[in-house]
N, C-alpha and C positions, 0 to 999 in steps of 0.2 A: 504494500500500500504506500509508495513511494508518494511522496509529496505531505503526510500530515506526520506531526508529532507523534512519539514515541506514545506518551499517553492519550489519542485520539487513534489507535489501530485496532484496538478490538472495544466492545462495549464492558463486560463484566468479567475483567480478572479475578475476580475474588469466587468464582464459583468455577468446581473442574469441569462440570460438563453436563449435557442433558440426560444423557445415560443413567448420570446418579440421582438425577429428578426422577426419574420413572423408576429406578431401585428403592428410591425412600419412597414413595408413595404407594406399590406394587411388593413391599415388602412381605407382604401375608401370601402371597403365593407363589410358587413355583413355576418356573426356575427363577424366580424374581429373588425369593428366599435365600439357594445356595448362592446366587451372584452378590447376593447386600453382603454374605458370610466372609465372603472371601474377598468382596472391599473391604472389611474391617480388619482381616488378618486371624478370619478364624471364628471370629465370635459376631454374634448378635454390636450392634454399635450401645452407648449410652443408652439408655430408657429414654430420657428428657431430651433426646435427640432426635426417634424415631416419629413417625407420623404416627399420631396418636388421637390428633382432637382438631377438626377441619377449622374450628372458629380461632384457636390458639396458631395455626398454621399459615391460617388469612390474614392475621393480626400480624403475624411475624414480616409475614411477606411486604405488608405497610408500612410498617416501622421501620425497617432492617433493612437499608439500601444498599446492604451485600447479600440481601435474601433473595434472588432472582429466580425462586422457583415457578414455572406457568404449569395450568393444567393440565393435564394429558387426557386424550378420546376417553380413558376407562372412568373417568368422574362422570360421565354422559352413561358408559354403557355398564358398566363390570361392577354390580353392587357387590360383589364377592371379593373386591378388593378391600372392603371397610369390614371383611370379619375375618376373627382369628381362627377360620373352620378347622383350623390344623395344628389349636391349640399349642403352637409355637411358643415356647417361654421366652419372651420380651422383655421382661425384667420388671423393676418398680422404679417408679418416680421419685426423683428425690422428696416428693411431697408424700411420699406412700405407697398411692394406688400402683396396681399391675395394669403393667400395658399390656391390652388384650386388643377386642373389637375398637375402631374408630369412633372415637364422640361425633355425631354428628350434629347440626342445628336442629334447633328447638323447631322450626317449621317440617325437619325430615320426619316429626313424631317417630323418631328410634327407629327408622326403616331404612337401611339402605333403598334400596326396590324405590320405595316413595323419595328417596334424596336425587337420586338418577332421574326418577319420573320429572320431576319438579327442574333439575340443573336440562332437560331435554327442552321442558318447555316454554325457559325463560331464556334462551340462550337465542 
């Protein structure tokens, strides 16, 4: 990209890649699971790191001008991304709770299915 500054060549250094957008979100299933294992060097990553709670994630993404994650198609389609059907041990929260299924919003009324239905038809 000859002609601009060093720091105007790409948009966000601070993030490795999209690949690890869809490993941390896609985390609950397979092969999504063994690829996030073997980003981290073996193990599950931090609890208070993983995708855990969609409203704390969105929040993140606002706030956090080095949080450059975007949505991927499976928020529209793959309700089976926001459960732990494989009861996967995720670890606990520095606050306590175990990371299991995905907190969703209080409009999904605890359904993936109706969170998918609802992000189809406002999008």
């Amino acid at each position: 990209m000859d002609g601009f500054d060093e720091e105007f060549k790409f948009l966000y250094g601070s993030h490795y890649s999209s690949p690890g957008v869809v490993l941390h979100y896609l985390l609950r299933q397979e092969p999504f699971t063994s690829l996030a294992i073997e980003l981290q060097g073996g193990r599950f990553d931090v609890a208070d790191r993983l995708f855990f709670d969609v409203r704390s994630c969105w929040r993140c993404c606002l706030q956090n001008s080095s949080d450059v994650k975007e949505l991927i198609p499976e928020f529209y389609t793959s309700p089976s991304m926001f459960l732990n059907n494989n009861k996967f041990p995720l670890g606990n929260l520095q606050t306590g709770p175990a990371v299991d299924d995905v907190i969703l919003p209080k409009w999904a009324n605890g359904s993936p299915f109706e969170f998918c239905r609802i992000m189809r038809k406002v999008s």
